[in-house]
C-alpha positions as CSV (number, residue, x, y, z in Angstrom):
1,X,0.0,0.0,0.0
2,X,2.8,2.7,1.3
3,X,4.6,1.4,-1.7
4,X,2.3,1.8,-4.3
5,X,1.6,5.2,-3.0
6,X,5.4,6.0,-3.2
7,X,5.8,4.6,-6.2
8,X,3.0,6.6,-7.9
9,X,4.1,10.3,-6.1
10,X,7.5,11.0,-7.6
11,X,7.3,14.5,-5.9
12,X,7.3,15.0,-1.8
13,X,4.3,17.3,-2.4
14,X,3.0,15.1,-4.5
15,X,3.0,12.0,-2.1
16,X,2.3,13.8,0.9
17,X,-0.5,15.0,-0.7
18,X,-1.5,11.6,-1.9
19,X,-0.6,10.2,1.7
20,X,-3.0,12.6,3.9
21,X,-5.5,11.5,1.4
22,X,-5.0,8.1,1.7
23,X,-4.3,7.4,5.9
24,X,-7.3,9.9,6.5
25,X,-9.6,7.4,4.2
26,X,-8.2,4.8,6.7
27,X,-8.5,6.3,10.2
28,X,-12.5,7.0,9.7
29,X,-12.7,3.5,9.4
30,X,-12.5,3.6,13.4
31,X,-16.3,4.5,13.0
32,X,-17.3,1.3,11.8
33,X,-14.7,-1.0,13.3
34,X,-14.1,-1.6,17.3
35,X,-11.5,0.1,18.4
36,X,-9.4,-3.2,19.1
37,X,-10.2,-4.1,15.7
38,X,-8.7,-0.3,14.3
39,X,-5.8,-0.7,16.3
40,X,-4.6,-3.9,15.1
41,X,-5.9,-2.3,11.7
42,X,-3.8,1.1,11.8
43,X,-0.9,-0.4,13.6
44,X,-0.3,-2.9,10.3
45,X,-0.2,0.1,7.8
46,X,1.6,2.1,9.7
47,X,4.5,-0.6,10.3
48,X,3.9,-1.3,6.0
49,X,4.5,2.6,5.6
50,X,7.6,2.8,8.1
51,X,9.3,-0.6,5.8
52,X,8.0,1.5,2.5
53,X,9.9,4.6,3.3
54,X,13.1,3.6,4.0
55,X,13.6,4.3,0.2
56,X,12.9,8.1,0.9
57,X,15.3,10.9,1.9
58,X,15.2,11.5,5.2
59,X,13.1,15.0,5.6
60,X,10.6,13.3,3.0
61,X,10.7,10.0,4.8
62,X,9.7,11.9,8.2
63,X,7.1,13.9,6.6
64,X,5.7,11.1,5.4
65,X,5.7,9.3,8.3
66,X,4.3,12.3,10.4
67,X,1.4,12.5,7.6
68,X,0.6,8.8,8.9
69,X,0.5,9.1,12.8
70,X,-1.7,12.2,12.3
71,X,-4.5,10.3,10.1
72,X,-4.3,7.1,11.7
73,X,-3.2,8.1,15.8
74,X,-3.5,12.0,16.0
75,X,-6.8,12.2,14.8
76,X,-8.6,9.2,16.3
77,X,-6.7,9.3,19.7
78,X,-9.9,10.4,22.2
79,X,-11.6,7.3,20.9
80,X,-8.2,5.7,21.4
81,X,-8.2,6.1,25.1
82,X,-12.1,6.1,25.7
83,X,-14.0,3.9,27.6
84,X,-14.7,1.3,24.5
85,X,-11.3,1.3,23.7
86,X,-8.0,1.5,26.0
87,X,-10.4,1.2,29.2
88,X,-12.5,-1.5,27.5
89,X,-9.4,-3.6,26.1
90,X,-7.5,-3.2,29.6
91,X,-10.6,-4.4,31.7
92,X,-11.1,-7.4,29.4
93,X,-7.5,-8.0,29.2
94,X,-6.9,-7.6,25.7
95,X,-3.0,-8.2,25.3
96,X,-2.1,-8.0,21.6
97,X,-4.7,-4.9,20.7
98,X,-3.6,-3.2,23.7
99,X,0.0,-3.6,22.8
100,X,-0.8,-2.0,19.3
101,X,-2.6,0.8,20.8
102,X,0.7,1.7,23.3
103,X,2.3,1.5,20.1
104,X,0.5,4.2,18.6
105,X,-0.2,6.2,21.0
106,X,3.1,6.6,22.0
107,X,4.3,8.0,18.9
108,X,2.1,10.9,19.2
109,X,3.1,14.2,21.9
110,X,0.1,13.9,23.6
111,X,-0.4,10.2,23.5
112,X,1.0,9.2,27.1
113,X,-0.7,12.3,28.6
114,X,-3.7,11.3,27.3
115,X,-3.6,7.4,28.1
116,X,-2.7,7.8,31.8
117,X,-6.1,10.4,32.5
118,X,-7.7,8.2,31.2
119,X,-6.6,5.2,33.1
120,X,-6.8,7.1,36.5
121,X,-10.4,8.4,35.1
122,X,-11.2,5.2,35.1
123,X,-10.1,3.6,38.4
124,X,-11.8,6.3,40.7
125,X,-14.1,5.6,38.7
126,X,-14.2,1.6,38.9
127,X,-13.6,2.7,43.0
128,X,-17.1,4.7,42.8
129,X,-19.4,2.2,41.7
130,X,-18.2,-0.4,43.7
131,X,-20.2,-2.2,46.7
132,X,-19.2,0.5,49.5
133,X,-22.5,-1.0,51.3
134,X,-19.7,-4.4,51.6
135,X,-16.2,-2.6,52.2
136,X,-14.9,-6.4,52.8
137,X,-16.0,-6.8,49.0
138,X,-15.2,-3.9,47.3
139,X,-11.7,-4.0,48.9
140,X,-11.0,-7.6,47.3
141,X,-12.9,-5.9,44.1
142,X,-10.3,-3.2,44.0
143,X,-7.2,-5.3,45.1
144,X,-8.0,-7.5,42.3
145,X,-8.7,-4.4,39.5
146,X,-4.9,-3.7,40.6
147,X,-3.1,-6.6,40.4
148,X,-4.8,-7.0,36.7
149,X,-3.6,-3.7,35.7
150,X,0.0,-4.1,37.5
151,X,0.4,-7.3,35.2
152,X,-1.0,-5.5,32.0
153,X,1.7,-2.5,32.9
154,X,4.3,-5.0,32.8
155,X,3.2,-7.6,29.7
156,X,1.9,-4.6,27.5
157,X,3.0,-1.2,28.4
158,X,6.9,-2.4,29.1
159,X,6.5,-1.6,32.7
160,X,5.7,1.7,31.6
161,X,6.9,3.6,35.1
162,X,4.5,6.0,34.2
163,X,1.7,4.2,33.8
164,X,2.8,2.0,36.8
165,X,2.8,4.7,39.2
166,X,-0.4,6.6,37.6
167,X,-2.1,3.3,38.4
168,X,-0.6,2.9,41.8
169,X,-1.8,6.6,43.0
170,X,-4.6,6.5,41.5
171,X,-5.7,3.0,43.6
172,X,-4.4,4.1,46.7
173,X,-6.2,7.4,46.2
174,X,-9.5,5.1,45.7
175,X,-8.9,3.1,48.9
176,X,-8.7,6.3,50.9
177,X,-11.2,8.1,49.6
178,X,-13.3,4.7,50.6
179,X,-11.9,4.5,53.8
180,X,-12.8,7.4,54.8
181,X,-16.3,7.6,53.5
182,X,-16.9,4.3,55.0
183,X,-15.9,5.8,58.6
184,X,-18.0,8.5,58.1
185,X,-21.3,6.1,57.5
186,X,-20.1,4.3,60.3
187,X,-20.1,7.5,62.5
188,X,-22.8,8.6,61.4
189,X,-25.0,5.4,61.9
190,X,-23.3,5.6,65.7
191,X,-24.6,8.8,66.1
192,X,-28.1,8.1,65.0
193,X,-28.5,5.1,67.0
194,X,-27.9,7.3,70.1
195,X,-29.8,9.3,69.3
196,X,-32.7,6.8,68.8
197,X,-31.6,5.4,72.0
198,X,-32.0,9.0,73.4
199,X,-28.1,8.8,75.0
């Protein structure tokens, strides 16, 4: 594909041209594709363009290449890191489409920014809508949602340290948070059954 492309566009205008045309075509495809499905999708053409322009000069070869991670990563990356992608894919434990989407992602400025709100979004989150009526429960619940994420960090994100840490602070944020809500029910339901006691 990134040959063909190349091979027709003898000019750098020319091919970037053809290039923006072409990648932008592909990255709308996330609207009709899951997003584990895209990234698998966009990470294959974008390795096919990076083998394809090793014939360029250099300045063309990295415009070219920029051209790409804009249509394909830049442009698509708040779906990216939304709830049905990164979230969804991490939750479920998806190894290989997760590894494509730290792949991408990474390759953008933004990228690593954007993927560790959104993790931490997520686990106070998670934290929130646990069973806080069953803190013996929720704490296993959350303990578990941790140790999944700890192994993702270091089978997918290459023990990321940022990730790791972004994930550790934003559990023990979570479990305090908890903690203390839970000692203020239990204060408060102290305090009303003295006062229904009439102490």
């Amino acid at each position: 594909m990134a040959s063909a492309l190349i091979e027709e566009n003898k000019s750098e205008s020319s091919l970037i041209s053809a290039a923006g045309k072409f990648y932008k075509a592909e990255g709308s495809k996330i609207s009709s594709l899951s997003v584990a499905d895209y990234v698998s999708h966009a990470h294959g053409l974008l390795k096919d363009a990076e083998d394809a322009a090793k014939s360029l000069s250099g300045p063309t070869r990295n415009k070219f290449i920029d051209v790409v991670i804009d249509e394909l990563v830049e442009s698509t990356q708040s779906t990216l890191v939304s709830d049905k992608g990164l979230i969804l894919m991490m939750d479920q434990s998806q190894e290989k489409p997760l590894k494509h989407l730290y792949d991408l992602v990474s390759r953008t400025s933004s990228g690593p920014s954007a993927m560790l709100k959104a993790i931490s979004s997520h686990v106070r989150r998670a934290a929130k809508e646990a069973k806080r009526e069953e803190p013996d429960k929720w704490t296993e619940q959350i303990l578990e949602l941790k140790e999944q994420y700890d192994t993702l960090v270091q089978k997918v994100f290459d023990g990321d340290d940022r990730i790791g840490t972004e994930i550790s602070n934003a559990f023990d944020k979570a479990l305090t948070e908890n903690t203390k809500f839970s000692d203020m029910i239990k204060r408060a339901s102290f305090t009303w059954d003295l006062d229904l006691k009439g102490v």
